[in-house]
C-alpha positions as CSV (number, residue, x, y, z in Angstrom):
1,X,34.7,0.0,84.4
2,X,33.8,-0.8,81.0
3,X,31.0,2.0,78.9
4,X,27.5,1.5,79.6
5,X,26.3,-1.4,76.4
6,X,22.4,-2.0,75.8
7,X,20.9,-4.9,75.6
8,X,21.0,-5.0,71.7
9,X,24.7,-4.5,71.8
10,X,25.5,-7.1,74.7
11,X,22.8,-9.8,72.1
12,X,25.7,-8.5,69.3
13,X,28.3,-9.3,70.8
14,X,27.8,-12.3,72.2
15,X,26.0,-13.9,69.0
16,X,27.9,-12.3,66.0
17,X,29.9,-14.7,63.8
18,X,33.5,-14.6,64.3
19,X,33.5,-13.8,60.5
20,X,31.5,-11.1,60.3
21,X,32.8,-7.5,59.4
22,X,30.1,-5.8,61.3
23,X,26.9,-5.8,63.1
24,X,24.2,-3.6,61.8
25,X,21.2,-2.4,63.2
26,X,18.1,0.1,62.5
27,X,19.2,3.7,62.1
28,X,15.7,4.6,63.7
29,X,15.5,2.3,66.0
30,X,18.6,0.6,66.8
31,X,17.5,-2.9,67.0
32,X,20.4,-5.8,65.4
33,X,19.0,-6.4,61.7
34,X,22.1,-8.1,60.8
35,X,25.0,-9.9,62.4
36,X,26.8,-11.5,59.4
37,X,28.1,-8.7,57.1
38,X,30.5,-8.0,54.5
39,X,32.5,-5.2,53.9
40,X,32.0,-3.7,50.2
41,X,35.3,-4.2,48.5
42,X,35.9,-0.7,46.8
43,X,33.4,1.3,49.0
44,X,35.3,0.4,52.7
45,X,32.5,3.0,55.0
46,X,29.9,0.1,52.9
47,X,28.5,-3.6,54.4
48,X,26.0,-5.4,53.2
49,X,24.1,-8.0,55.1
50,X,24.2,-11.6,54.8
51,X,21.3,-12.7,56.5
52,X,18.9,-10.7,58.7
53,X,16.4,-10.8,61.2
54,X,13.7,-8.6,62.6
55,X,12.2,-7.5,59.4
56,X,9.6,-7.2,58.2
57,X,8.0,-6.1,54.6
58,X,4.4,-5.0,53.9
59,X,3.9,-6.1,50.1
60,X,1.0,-4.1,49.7
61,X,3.0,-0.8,49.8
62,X,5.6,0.8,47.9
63,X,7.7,3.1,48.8
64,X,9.9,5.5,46.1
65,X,12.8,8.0,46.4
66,X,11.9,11.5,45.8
67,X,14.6,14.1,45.1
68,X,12.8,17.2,45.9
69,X,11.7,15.5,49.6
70,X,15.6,14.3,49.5
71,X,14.1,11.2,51.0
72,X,11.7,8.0,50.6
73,X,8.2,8.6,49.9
74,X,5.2,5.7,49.9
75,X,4.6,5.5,46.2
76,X,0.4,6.5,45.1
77,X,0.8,3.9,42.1
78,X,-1.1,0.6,42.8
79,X,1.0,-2.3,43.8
80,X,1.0,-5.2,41.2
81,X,-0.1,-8.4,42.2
82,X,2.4,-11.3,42.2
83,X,2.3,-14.5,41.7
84,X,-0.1,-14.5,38.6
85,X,-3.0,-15.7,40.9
86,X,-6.5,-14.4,39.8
C-alpha cells in the first residue's frame, strides 16, 4: 500500500500543472504556497514560484535580516507610507 499522503499533498498532486518543476509549501507550516514553479537555472536545489496562494502580507510591518540573530527580525524603523496619499 502506498505511504501515508496529507491532505495538502493529495490537493498537490492532484491540482499541480503538468509543467511545473515542483510544489512548494510553508517550511513552518506545510500548507501548498505554490504549485507552478521553476527550477533556477544555475542553482538546481533552487525554484521559484510562479504564482501563489495562501499568503498573506501585513504592510504595516517590516521585517529585516539580522546576522548576529542568524535569522529575520521585525524591523523598529517606521514603515513608509505608499501610495503618496496624505
Amino acid at each position: 500500500s502506498p505511504p501515508y499522503q496529507s491532505p495538502q499533498l493529495q490537493q498537490a498532486l492532484l491540482l499541480r500543472p503538468r509543467t511545473s518543476d515542483a510544489v512548494l509549501s510553508c517550511p513552518r507550516c506545510f500548507n501548498i504556497v505554490c504549485m507552478d514553479c521553476q527550477q533556477h537555472d544555475r542553482y538546481v536545489n533552487q525554484y521559484r514560484a510562479m504564482f501563489v496562494m495562501n499568503i498573506g502580507v501585513d504592510w504595516n510591518k517590516r521585517m529585516i535580516y539580522d546576522d548576529a540573530v542568524g535569522g529575520l527580525k521585525f524591523d523598529s524603523a517606521p514603515v513608509i507610507e505608499r501610495g503618496g496619499e496624505e
